[in-house]
C-alpha positions in Angstrom: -17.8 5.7 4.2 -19.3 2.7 3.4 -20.4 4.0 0.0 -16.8 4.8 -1.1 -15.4 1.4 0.2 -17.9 -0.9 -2.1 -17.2 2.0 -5.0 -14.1 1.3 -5.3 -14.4 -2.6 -5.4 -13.9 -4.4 -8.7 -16.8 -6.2 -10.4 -17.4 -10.1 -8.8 -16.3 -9.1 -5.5 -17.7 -11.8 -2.8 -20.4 -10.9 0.1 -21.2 -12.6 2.6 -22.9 -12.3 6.3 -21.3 -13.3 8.9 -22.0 -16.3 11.1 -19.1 -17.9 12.3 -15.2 -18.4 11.8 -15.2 -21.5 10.7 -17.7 -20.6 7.9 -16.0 -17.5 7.1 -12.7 -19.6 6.9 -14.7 -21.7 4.3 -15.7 -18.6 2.1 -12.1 -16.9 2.3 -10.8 -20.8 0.6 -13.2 -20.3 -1.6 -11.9 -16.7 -2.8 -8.5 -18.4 -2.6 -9.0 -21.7 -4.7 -11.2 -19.5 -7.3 -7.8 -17.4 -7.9 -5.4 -20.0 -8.2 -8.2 -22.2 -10.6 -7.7 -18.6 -13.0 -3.9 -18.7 -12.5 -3.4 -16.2 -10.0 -5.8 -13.0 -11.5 -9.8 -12.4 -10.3 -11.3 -11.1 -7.6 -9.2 -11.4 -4.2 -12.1 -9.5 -2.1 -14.6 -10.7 0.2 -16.7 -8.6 2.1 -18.4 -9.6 5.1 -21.7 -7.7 6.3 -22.7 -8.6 10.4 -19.2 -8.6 11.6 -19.2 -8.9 15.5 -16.5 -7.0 17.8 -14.3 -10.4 18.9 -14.9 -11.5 15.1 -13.3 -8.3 14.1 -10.8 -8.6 16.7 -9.7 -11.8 16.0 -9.5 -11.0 12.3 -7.3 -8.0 12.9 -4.8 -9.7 15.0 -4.8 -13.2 14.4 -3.3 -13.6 10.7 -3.5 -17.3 10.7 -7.6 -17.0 11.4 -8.6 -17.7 8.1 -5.3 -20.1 6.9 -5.3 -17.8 4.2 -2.5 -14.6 3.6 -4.6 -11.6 3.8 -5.1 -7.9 4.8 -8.2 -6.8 6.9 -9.9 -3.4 6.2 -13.6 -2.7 8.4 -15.9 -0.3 9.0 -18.6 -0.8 11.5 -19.6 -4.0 11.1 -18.9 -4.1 7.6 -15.4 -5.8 6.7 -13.6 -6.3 3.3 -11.1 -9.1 3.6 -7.9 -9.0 0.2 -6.9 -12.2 -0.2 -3.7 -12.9 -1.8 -3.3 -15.7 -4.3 0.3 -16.8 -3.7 3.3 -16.2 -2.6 4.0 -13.8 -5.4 2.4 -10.7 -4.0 3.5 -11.1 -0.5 8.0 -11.5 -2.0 7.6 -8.7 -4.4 6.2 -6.3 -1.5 9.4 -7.6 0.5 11.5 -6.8 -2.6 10.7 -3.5 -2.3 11.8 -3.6 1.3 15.1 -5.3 0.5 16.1 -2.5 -2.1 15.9 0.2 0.3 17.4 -1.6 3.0 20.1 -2.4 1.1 20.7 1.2 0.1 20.3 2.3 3.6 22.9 -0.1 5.1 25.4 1.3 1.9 24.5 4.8 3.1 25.1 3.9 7.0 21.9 5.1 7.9 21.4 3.5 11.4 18.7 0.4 10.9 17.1 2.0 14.6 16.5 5.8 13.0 13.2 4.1 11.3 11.2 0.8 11.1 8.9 -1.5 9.1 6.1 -2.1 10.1 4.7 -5.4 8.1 0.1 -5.5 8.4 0.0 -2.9 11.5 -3.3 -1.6 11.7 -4.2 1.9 10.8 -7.1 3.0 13.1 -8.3 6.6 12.4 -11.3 5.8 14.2 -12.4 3.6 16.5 -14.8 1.2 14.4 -12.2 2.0 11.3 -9.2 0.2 10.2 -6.9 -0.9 7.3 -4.3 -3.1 7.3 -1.8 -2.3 4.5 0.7 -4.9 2.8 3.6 -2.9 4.3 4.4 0.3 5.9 7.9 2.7 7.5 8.0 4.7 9.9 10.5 7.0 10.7 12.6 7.0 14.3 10.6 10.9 14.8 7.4 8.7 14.7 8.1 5.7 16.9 9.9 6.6 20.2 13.0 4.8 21.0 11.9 1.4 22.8 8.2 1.5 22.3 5.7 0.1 19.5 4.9 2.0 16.1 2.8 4.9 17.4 2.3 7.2 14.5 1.2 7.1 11.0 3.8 6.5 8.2 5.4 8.1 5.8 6.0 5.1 3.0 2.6 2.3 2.7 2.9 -0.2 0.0 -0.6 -1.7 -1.3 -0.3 -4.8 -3.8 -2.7 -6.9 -5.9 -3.7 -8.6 -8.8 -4.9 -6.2 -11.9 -8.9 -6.9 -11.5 -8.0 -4.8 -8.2 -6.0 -1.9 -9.4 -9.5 0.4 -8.7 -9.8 -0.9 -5.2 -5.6 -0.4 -4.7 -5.8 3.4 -5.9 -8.8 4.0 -3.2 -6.7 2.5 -0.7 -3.8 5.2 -2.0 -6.4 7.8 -1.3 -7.6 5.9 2.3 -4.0 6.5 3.5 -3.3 10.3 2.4 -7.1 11.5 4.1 -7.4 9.4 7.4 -3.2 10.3 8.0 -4.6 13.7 7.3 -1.9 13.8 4.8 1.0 12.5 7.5 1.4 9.3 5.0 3.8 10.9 2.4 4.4 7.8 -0.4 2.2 5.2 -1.4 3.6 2.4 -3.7 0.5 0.7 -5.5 1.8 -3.0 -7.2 -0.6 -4.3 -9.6 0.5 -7.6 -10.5 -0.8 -8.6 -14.0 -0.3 -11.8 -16.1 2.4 -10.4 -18.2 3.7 -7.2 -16.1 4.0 -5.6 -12.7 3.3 -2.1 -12.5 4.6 0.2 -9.6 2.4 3.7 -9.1 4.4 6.1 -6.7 1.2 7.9 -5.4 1.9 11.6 -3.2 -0.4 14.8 -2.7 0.3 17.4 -5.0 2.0 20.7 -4.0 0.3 23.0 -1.4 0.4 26.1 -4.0 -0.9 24.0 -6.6 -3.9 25.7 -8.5 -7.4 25.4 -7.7 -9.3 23.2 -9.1 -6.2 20.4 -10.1 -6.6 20.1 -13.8 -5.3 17.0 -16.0 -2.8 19.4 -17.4 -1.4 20.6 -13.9 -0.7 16.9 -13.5 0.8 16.0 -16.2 3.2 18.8 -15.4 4.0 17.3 -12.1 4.8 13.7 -13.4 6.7 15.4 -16.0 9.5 15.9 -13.2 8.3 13.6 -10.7 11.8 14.0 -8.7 11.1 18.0 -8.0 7.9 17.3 -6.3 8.6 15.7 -3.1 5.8 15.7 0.1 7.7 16.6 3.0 5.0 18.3 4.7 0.9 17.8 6.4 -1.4 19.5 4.6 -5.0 20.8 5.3 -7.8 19.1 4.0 -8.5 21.5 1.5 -5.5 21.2 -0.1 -5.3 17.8 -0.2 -5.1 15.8 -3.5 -3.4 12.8 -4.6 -2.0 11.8 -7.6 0.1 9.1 -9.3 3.4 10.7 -9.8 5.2 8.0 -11.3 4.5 4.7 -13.3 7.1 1.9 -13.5 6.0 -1.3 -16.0 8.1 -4.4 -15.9 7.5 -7.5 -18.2 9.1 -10.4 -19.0 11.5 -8.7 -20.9 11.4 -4.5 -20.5 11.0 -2.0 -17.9 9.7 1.1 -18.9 10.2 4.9 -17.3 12.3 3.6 -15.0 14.4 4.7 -12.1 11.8 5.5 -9.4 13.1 7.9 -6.8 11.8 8.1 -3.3 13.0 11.5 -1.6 14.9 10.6 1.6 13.3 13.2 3.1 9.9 12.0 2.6 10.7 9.0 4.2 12.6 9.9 7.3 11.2 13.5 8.3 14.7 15.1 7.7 17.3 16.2 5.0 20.1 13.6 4.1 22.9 13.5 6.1 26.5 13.6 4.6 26.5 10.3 3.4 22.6 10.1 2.5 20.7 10.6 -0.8 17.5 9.7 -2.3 16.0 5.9 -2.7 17.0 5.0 -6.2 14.8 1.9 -7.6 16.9 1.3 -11.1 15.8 -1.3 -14.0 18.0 -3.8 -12.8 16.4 -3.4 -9.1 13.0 -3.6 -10.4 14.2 -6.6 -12.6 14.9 -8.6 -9.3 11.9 -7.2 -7.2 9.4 -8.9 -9.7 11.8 -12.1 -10.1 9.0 -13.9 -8.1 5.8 -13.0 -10.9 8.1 -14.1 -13.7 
């Protein structure tokens, strides 16, 4: 597994081997300060060989460790650490969060029937885990009065552009170690003149064998027919961006987004439910901290 984590990393990542905190602290400023000096964009990943047991502890719940924002991702004793440059990143993801709260509170879905779940980590084994940069999970997932127990059905992953590889391999991570429980990933590439949202799923089950470029294209054609409602087996398994949303400045381009209610929340709308709706003036207001 380790192979596929460093494949995926963009060009200039940062390595180092792990000593202590306080030196690790050092290195993750370093990542930090290098960003901001190239106005937000660069490498935002620092991967740290050696990692001992409380250091990955520590790492994975204690988020002020480093006195830098970040998400935590190890295997073994091998950890990659995504720093995040600014504030920017961390308002957009909560954007997102905002817009389908608000359309939940308008469609009186009740705020306990699901939950968000902020850097919970994902542990599919247990010397694995990823932190995401948000999740949901639905009320059929969590049991009433206890902590977020299974997998969930929305993640959102965000980053600067030199990372978009290293954002679609964490799309995949999510869809095969949920064993295709996690139904929507949300990739945000945050660029120096646009923001790009990828609405990544699994394809059908009946799609065709092997998935061609043309099958795909047929799917994003009418990314609103093909929603993943359902686990499926590992051979089936393959996931795609359905749907591409590009805001600058000044346009947004192949908007709305739609996320199926149903994919979210394990059930068919209710009476006064409908689909998640993400319009050119929502999208407008999500990125309103990048611009």
């Amino acid at each position: 597994m380790e192979h596929d984590i460093f494949e995926a990393l963009p060009a200039g990542y940062e390595t180092r081997t792990f000593t202590q905190m306080k030196k690790l602290k050092q290195d993750a400023l370093h990542v930090l300060n290098t960003l901001i000096q190239n106005g937000d964009q660069g490498n935002q990943f620092l991967v740290v060989r050696g990692l001992t047991k409380p250091a990955i502890e520590r790492l994975d719940n204690d988020k002020s460790s480093l006195e830098v924002t970040y998400r935590f991702q190890w295997d073994g004793s091998v950890g990659i650490i995504k720093i995040q440059p600014s504030a920017a990143p961390e308002f957009t993801t909560m954007n997102v969060v905002t817009v389908i709260t608000d359309q939940l509170s308008a469609m009186g879905t009740p705020m306990t029937d699901g939950a968000w779940g902020g850097t919970t980590t994902y542990k599919p084994q247990p010397a694995a885990g990823k932190q995401a940069d948000q999740i949901f999970v639905p009320g059929s997932r969590r049991p009433r009065h206890a902590s977020i127990r299974g997998w969930p059905t929305l993640v959102i992953e965000t980053g600067v552009s030199e990372s978009y590889t290293k954002l679609q391999a964490d799309a995949k991570w999510w869809f095969a170690n949920s064993l295709g429980d996690v139904r929507i990933v949300i990739v945000i590439v945050i660029g120096r003149a646009y923001v790009k949202f990828e609405k990544w799923q699994l394809v059908p089950q009946n799609a065709p064998r092997p998935v061609t470029r043309a099958y795909i294209n047929q799917l994003r054609a009418n990314p609103a027919q093909h929603s993943p409602t359902v686990t499926q087996a590992p051979p089936n398994r393959y996931a795609y961006s359905a749907h591409e949303v590009i805001v600058t400045e000044t346009t947004v381009t192949d908007d709305p987004m739609i996320l199926p209610f149903e994919a979210l929340y394990e059930r068919p709308p209710g009476p006064t439910e409908r689909d998640f709706i993400i319009t050119s003036q929502m999208f407008r207001e999500i990125v309103d901290p990048v611009f």
